[in-house]
N, C-alpha and C positions, 0 to 999 in steps of 0.2 A: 419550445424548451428543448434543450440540447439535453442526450443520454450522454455523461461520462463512460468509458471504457473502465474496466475493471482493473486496469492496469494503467500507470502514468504514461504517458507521451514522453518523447523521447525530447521536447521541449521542455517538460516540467525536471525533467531529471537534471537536465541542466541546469534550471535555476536554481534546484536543491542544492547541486553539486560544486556549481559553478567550472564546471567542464564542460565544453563541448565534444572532446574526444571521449570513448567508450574505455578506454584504456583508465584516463583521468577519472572519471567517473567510477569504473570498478575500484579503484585506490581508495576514492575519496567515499565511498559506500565501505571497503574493508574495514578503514582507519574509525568510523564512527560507529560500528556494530550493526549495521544494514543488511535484512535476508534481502536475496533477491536471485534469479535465476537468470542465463545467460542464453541469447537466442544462438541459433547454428552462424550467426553474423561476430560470433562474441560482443552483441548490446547487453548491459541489463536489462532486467522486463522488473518494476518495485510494484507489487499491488496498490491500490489506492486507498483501500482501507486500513494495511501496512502504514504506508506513510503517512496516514491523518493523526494515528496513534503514534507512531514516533515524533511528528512535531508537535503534537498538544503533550510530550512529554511520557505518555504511558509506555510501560514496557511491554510490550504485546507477547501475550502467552496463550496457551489452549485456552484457557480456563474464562478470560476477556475478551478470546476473537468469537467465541461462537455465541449467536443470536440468542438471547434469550428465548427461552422455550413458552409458548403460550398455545394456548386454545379456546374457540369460539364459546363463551358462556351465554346460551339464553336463556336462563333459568328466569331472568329479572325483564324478558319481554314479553308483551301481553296482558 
């Protein structure tokens, strides 16, 4: 089984974007409301869990990107 990267491949940004240029791409990420950081190459770099939530539509804020908070109960083992 393959680990994804925590950040999209600079293949998937294309088929988002439908750019192969990084230039295109930065536009086409401005134009629809897209965070995204820019390497020392000027690429975007879009996190992966960023863009699951922008295309299942959710607006991603503080309050929905962070994990739910849980802890181990064994009160019910034994």
């Amino acid at each position: 089984m393959e680990i994804q990267s925590e950040t999209l491949a600079e293949e998937e940004i294309a088929a988002i974007t439908g750019y192969m240029i990084p230039s295109g791409q930065i536009a086409w990420l401005n134009r629809n409301g897209w965070k995204y950081v820019l390497t020392r190459a000027r690429r975007p770099v879009v996190g992966r869990f960023y863009a699951r939530m922008k295309l299942a539509g959710v607006k991603p804020s503080a309050e929905n990107v962070a994990a739910e908070a849980w802890s181990l109960d064994l009160s019910k083992v034994g």
